[in-house]
C-alpha positions in Angstrom: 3.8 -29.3 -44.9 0.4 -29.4 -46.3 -0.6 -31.3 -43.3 0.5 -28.6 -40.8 -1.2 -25.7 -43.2 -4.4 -27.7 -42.8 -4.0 -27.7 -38.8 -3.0 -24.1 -38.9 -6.3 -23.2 -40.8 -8.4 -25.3 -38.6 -7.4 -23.7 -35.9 -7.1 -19.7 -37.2 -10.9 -21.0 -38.4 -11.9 -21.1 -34.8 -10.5 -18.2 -33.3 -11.8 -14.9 -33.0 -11.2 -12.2 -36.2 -9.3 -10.1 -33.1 -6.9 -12.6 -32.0 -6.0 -13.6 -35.7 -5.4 -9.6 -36.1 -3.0 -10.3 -33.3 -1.3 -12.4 -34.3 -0.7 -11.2 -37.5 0.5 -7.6 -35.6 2.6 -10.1 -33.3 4.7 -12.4 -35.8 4.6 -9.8 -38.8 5.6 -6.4 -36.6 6.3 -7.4 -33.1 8.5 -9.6 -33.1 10.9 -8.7 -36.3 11.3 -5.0 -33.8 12.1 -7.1 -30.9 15.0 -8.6 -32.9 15.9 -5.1 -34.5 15.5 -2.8 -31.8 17.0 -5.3 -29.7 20.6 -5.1 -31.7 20.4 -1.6 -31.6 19.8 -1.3 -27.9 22.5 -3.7 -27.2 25.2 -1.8 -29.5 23.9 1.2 -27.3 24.4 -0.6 -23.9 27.9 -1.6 -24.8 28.9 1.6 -25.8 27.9 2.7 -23.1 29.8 0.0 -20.9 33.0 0.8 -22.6 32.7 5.0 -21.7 31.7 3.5 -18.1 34.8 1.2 -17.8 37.0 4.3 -19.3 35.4 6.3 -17.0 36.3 4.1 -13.9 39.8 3.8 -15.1 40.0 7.5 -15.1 38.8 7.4 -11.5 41.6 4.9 -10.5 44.2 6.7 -12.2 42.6 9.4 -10.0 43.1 7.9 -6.4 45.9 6.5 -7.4 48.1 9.9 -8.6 46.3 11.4 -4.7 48.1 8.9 -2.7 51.8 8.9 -4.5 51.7 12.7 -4.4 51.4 12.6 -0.8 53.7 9.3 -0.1 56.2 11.0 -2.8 56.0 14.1 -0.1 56.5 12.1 2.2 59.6 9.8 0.8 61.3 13.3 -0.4 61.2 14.3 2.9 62.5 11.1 4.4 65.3 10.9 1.7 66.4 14.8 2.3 66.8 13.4 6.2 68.3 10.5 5.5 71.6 12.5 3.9 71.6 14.9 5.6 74.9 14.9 7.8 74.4 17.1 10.6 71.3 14.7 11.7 73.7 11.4 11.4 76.2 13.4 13.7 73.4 14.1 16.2 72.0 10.3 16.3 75.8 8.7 16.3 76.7 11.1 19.0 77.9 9.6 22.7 75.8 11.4 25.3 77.4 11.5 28.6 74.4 12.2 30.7 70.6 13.2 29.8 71.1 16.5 30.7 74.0 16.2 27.9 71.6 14.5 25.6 68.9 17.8 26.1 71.1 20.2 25.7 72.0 18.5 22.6 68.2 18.3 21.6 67.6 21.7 22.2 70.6 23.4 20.2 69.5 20.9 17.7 65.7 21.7 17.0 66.9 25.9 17.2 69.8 25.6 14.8 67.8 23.4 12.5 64.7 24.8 12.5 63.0 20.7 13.0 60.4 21.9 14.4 59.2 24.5 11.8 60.2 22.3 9.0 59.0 19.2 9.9 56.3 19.3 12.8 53.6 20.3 10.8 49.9 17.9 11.8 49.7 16.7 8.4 53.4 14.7 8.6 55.5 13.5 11.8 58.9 12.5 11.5 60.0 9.9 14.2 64.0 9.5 13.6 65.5 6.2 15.9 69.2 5.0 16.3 70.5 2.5 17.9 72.4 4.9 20.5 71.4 4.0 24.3 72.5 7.5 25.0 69.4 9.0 23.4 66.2 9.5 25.3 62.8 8.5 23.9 61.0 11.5 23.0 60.4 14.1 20.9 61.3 13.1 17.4 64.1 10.7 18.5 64.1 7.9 20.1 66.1 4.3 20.5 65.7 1.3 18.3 65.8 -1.2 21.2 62.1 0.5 22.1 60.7 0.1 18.3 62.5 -3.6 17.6 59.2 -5.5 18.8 57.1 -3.5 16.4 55.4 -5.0 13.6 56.1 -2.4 11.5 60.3 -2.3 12.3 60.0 -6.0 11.9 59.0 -5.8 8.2 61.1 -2.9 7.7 63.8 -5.1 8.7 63.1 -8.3 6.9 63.3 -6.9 3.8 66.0 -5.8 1.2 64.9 -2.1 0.4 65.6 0.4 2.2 61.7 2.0 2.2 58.4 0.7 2.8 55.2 2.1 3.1 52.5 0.4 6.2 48.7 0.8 6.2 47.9 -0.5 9.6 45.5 -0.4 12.5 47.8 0.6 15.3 47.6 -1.3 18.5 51.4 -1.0 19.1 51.1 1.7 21.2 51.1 1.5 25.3 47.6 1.1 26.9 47.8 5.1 27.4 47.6 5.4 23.9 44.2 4.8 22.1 44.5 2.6 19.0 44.0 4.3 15.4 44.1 3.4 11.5 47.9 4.7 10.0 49.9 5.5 7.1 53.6 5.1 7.8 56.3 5.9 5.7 59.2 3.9 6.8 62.9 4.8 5.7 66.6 3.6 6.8 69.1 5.8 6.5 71.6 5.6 3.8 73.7 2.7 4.1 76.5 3.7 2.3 76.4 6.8 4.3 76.3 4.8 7.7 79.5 4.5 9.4 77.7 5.3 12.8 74.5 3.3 14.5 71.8 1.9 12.6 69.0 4.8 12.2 65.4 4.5 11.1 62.9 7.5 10.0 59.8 6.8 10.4 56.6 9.3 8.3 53.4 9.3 10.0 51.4 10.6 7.1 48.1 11.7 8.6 45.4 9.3 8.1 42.3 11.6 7.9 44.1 14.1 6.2 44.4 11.2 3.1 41.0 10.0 3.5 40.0 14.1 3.3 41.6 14.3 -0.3 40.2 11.2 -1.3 36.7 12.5 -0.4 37.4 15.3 -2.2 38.3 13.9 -5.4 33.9 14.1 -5.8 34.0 11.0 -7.6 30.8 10.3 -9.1 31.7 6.2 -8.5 32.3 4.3 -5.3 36.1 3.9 -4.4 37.7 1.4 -2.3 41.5 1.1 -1.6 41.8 -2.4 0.1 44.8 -4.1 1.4 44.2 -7.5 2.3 40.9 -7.9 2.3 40.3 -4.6 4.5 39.4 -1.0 3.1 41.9 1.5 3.9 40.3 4.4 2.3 36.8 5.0 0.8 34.6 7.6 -0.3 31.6 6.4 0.5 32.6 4.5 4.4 32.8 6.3 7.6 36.8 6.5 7.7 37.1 6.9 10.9 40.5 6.7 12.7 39.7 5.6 16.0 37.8 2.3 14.4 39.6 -1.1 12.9 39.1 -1.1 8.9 36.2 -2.5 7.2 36.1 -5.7 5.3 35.7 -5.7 1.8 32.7 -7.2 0.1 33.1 -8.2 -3.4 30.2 -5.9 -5.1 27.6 -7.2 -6.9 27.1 -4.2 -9.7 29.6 -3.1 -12.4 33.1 -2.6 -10.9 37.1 -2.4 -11.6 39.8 -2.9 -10.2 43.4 -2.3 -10.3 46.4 -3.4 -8.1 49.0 -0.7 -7.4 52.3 -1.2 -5.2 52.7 2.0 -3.3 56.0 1.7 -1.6 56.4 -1.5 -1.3 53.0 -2.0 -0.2 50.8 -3.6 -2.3 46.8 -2.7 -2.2 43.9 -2.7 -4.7 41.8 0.1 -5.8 38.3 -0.9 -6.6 36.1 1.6 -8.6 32.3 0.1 -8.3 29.8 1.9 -10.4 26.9 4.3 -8.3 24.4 3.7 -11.2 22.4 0.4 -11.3 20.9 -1.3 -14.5 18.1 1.3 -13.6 20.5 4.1 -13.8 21.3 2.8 -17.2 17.9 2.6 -18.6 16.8 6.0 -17.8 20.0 7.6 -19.6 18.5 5.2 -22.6 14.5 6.4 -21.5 14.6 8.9 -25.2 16.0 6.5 -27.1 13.4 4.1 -25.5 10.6 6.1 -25.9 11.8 7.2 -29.8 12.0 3.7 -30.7 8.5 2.5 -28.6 6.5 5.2 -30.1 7.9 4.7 -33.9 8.2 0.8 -34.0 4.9 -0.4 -31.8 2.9 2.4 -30.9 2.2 3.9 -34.4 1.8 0.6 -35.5 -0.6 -0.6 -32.8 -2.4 2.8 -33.7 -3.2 2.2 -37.1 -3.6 -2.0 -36.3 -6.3 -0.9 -34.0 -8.2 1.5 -36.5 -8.2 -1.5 -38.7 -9.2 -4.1 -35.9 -12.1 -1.1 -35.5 -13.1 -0.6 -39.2 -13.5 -4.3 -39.2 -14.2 -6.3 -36.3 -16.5 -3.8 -34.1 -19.1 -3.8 -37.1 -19.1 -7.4 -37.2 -19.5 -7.6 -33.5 -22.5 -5.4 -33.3 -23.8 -7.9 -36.5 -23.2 -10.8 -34.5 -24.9 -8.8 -31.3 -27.8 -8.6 -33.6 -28.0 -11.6 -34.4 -27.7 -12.9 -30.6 -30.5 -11.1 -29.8 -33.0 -13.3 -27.5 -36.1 -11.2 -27.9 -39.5 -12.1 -30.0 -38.5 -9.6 -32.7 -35.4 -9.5 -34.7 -33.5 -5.9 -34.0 -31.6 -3.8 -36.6 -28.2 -2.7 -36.5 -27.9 0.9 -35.9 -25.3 3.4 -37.5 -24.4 1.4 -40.6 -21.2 3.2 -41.9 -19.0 1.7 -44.7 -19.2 0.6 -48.3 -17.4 -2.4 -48.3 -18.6 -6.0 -48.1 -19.4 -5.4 -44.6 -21.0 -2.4 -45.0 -23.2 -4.0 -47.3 -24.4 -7.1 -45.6 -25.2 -5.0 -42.3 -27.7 -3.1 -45.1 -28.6 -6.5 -46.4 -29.7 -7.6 -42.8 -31.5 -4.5 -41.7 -33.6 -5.1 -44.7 -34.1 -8.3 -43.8 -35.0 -8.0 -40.1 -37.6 -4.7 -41.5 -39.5 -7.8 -43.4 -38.9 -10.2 -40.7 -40.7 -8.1 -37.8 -43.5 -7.3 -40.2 -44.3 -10.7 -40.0 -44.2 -11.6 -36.6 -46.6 -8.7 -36.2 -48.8 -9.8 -38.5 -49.0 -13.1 -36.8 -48.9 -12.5 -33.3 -51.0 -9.7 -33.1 -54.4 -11.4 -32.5 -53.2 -14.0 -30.1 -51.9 -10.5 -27.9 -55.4 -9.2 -28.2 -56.7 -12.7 -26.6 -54.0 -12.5 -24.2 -55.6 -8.6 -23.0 -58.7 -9.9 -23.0 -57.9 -13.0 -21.0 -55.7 -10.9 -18.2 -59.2 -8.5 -18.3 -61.2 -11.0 -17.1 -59.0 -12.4 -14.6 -58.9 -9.3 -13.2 -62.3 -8.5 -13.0 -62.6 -11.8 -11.3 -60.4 -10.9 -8.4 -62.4 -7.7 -8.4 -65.3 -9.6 -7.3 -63.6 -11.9 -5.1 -62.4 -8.8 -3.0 -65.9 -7.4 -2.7 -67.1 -10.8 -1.4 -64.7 -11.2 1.4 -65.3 -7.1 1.9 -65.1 -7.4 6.0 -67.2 -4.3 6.3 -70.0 -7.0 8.0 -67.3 -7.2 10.7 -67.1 -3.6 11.6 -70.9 -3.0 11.6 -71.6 -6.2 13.8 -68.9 -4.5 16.4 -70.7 -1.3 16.3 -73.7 -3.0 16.9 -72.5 -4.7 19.3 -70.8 -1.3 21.1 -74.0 0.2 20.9 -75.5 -2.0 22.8 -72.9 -2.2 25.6 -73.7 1.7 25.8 -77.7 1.2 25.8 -77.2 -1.1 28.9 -74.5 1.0 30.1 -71.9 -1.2 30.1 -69.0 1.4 28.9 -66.3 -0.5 29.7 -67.1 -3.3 27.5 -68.3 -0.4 25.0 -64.7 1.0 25.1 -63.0 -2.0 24.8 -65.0 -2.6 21.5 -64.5 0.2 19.8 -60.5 0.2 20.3 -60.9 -3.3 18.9 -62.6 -2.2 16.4 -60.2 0.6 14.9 -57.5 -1.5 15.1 -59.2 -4.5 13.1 -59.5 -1.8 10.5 -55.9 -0.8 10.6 -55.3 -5.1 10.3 -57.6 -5.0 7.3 -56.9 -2.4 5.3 -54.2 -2.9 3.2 -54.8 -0.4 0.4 -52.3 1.5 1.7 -48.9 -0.2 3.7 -47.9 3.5 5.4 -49.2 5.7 7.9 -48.3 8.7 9.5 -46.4 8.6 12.9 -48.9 10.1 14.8 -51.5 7.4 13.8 -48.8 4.5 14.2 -49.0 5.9 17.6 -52.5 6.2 17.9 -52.9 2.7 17.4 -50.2 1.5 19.4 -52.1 3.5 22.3 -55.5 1.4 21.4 -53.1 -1.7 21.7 -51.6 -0.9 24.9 -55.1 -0.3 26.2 -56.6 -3.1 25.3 -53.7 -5.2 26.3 -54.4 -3.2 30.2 -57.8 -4.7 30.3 -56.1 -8.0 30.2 -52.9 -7.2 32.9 -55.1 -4.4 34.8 -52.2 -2.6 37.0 -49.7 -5.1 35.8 -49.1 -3.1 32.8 -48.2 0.5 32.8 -47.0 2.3 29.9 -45.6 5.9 28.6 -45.2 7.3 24.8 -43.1 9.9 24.6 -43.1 11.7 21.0 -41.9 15.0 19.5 -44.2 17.2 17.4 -41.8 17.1 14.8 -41.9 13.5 14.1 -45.6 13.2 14.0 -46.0 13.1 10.2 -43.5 11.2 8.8 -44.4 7.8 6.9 -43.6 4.7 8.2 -44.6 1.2 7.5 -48.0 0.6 9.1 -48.3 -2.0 12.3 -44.3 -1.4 12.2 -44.3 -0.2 16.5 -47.7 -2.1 16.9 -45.4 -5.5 16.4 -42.7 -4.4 18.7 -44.8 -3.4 21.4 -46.8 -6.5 20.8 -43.6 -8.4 21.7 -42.7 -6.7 24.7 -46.4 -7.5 26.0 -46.5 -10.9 25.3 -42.8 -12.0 25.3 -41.8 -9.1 28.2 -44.9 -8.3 30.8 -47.2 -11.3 30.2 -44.4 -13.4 31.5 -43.1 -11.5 34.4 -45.6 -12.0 38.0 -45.5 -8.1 39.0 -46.1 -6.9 35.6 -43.9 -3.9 34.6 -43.6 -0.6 32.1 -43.6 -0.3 28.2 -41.7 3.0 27.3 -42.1 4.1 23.7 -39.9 7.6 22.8 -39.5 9.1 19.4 -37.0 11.6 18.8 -34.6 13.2 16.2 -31.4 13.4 17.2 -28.3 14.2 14.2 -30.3 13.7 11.0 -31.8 10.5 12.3 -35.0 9.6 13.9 -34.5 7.5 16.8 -37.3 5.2 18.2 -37.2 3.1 21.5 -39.2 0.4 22.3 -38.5 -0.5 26.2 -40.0 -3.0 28.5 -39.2 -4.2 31.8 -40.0 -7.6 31.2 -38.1 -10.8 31.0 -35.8 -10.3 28.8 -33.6 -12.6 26.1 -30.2 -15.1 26.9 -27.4 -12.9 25.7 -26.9 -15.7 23.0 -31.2 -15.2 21.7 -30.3 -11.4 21.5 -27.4 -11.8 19.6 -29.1 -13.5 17.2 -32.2 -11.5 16.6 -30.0 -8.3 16.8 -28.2 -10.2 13.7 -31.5 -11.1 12.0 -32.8 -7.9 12.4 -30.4 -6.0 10.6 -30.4 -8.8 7.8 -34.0 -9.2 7.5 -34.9 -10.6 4.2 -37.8 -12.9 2.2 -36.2 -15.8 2.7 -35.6 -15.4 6.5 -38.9 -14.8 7.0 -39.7 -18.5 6.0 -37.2 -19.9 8.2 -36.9 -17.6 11.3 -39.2 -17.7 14.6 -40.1 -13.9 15.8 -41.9 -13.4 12.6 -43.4 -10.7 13.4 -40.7 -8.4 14.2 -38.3 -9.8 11.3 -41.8 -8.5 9.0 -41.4 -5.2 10.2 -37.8 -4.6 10.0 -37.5 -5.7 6.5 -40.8 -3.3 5.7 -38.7 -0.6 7.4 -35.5 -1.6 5.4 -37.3 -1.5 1.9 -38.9 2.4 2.6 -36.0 3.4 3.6 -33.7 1.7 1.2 -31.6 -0.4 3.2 -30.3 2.5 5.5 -32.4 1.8 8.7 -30.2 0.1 11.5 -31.6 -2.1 14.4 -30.2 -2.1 17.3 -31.3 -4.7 20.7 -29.7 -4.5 24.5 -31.5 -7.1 27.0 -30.6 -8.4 30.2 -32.4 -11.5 31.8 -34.8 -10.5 34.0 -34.0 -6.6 33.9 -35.9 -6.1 30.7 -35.4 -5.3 26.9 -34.9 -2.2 24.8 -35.6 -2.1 20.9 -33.9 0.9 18.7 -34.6 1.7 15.3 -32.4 4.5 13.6 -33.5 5.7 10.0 -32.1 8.5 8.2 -34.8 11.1 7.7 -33.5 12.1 4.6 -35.2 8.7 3.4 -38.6 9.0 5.1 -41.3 10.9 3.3 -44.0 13.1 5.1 -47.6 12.7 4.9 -49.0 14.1 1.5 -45.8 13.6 -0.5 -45.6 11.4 -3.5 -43.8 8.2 -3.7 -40.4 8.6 -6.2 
């Protein structure tokens, strides 16, 4: 034993204060409710099982008491026909002809009123003898046209004189569509029988019993089967003109109880409508009662203990975790206990701590400052001595003179050069305006026609409204740069370089078109790809450099809403589209979030 208490505290040692609060809730609370509440729901459930098995047996009882009242109709009826002497006189009687035999029949059904009595749709009364002077028909008929029946030959086979048939009737002629019946089935009174043998045959009406069954409401599923096939029900389609159903066995709660109505033997099975489900809910305030008093309150107050204790030393141990230069103090110390009083004890601590790690480091920061100072005044200098202003001044120079010997062409040339080489410069500031973006694509395009002469034409198309906003600078230079080199330059008749820039539904649209060369469906594919994912990396990696630069200097102004778009056909010629939300562009003048 000591042995296991040993393991036990070695491991509780190395697991969190929470989980051994857990467990302690589990084994000391949990589970001793389980095993409580447990009983008590189970007394419940049977209880409740035994008012659910009385109630079923109630319902049986029920069905059953419907069909004898109306097969106890029906047999009273049959037995008040079966002595009666004036209709034994009729069947034993010797017609001579069957005009004899209807004459007969109609004094019969006036002076005994059959018809009114008897002819009602919810019973018919078939009465046969075994008298070949009597004509089928009506409520009489022969014996010798009923002996091959199924019905007559059970009626005959047996020792009583009654019997009661549930049967899907295809006895009948062709003429005569099949349907589900209840027959009651009666001989005559033997001992009253001098005469022929005489049957009365019941039809009790089949939808007439499945009506009162219905209408029992049952709040359970009822079933009266008879060899494996369901006579009536009250929750099936009983439908006379269709064969019975076949019973299956249910799977929920059920009873059953075997009845002998007449001689005929059938089942009543009484399956429960409510499913364990069903169940639970009628037990859902009992449930809740015993949730909310036997784990919830407990789990309440476990958790203000778990809080009082274990969040404290949590932000403790937070404290101590903490990976910067300078110890930190807990905040909020609450509590006089022995936690209470070491998070004091530590804040003291850390205030004595961080007093001396200033102390110490606080010269080797000030040789740090000076350090980074000089560094930077060293890049300072190095800026001014690769200044290119030299550059600019010899190109002026150089314009002037083109213009002193008159050579204005050349002059021209130079002095787009040179505002562009100041654009490339000049980084002190990434964006421009629009309408200088466009200025300097212009000085592009018109240097680039010295080169091509009438190979290259070109047309900028660009509303007033768009003119100041702030895009990335040398953004449109580089796309137009790559439908001169990669589009015109390598095309014999030259071609066109369309710029537009437009708003159109919140967005500013631009279109860089050439009639160029054009891209393999599979190269514009994949720089339609790379152009939406533009990123650092990529930049290392990918070829079209250039372009990839400008989409992902796009992509960060705007963050990461601007969409790229690329349709090219070989040899037709290649359209760039840039869509960026102007909500995310700025104007010229605005400050930078």
């Amino acid at each position: 034993m000591s042995r296991i208490r040993e393991k036990c505290e070695r491991w509780l040692n190395d697991r969190p204060l929470r989980i051994k609060m857990r467990i302690l809730y589990v084994i000391c609370v949990i589970i001793p409710l389980v095993l409580t509440d447990g009983l008590v729901l189970t007394s419940v459930v049977k209880a409740e099982e035994a008012d659910r098995l009385h109630e079923m047996e109630n319902t049986a009882e029920a069905v059953t008491y419907e069909l004898t009242s109306q097969m106890e109709l029906a047999s009273l009826i049959a037995g008040n026909i079966s002595i009666n002497q004036y209709v034994r006189e009729y069947l034993d009687t010797r017609y001579k002809d069957p005009l004899d035999y209807f004459i007969a029949y109609d004094k019969f059904t006036k002076d005994t009123l059959f018809t009114a009595n008897y002819g009602s749709g919810r019973l018919h009364i078939t009465m046969y003898a075994d008298n070949d002077t009597i004509v089928n028909g009506g409520f009489f008929g022969r014996v010798s046209s009923i002996k091959d029946t199924e019905w007559y030959k059970t009626i005959d086979a047996q020792e009583n004189d009654e019997r009661l048939l549930f049967y899907y009737d295809t006895w009948n002629s062709p003429a005569v569509a099949p349907e589900r019946r209840a027959v009651l089935i009666r001989r005559m009174n033997r001992s009253l029988n001098r005469g022929y043998e005489k049957i009365i045959k019941v039809d009790i009406k089949y939808s007439m019993l499945a009506a009162n069954i219905a209408n029992l409401k049952l709040a359970d599923h009822v079933y009266v089967v008879k060899d494996g096939n369901v006579i009536f029900s009250n929750d099936q389609g009983n439908k006379p003109g269709l064969p019975f159903d076949r019973f299956v066995q249910p799977r929920s709660k059920s009873y059953s109880k075997e009845v002998t109505l007449f001689g005929e033997p059938v089942t009543i099975y009484v399956v429960s409508s409510n499913t364990l489900l069903d169940e639970m809910r009628k037990n859902v305030p009992l449930l809740i009662m015993l949730i909310a008093f036997n784990v919830v309150f407990p789990l309440v107050f476990m958790n203000l203990i778990e809080s009082s204790l274990i969040s404290r030393i949590t932000r403790l141990g937070n404290a101590f975790n903490n990976k910067m230069e300078t110890l930190r103090a807990v905040n909020d110390v609450t509590g006089k206990d022995e936690i209470g009083m070491l998070m004091r004890n530590y804040n003291r601590m850390v205030e004595r701590q961080n007093k001396l790690v200033e102390n110490a480091y606080r010269g080797r920061l000030k040789a740090q400052e000076a350090g980074l100072a000089q560094q930077r005044a060293e890049l300072l200098a190095l800026y001014s001595q690769i200044n290119p202003h030299f550059l600019f001044n010899a190109l002026e120079n150089i314009r002037m003179q083109s213009i002193i010997k008159q050579e204005y062409v050349t002059a021209d040339m130079i002095g787009k050069l040179a505002i562009m080489e100041r654009q490339y410069v000049d980084w002190s500031q990434d964006k421009v305006e629009m309408s200088l973006e466009i200025e300097l694509m212009k000085s592009y395009l018109e240097l680039q026609k010295y080169r091509f002469g009438d190979r290259l034409s070109y047309e900028v198309d660009m509303d007033d409204d768009c003119a100041h906003y702030v895009i990335p600078k040398l953004s449109l230079v580089t796309f137009v740069e790559n439908a001169c080199v990669h589009g015109i330059e390598k095309k014999s008749d030259g071609g066109w370089i369309f710029v537009r820039v437009n708003k159109e539904n919140g967005r500013m649209i631009i279109e860089i078109e050439d009639t160029g060369i054009g891209f393999e469906e599979d190269v514009s594919a994949d720089l339609k790809k790379s152009m939406n994912e533009a990123d650092i990396d990529m930049l290392r990696e990918k070829k079209s450099i250039g372009i990839l630069n400008a989409c992902l200097r796009i992509k960060m102004i705007t963050d990461d809403t601007a969409t790229f778009d690329l349709e090219s056909e070989k040899l037709i010629g290649t359209t760039f589209t840039i869509r960026i939300p102007v909500s995310k562009l700025k104007k010229g003048g605005e400050n930078d979030a």
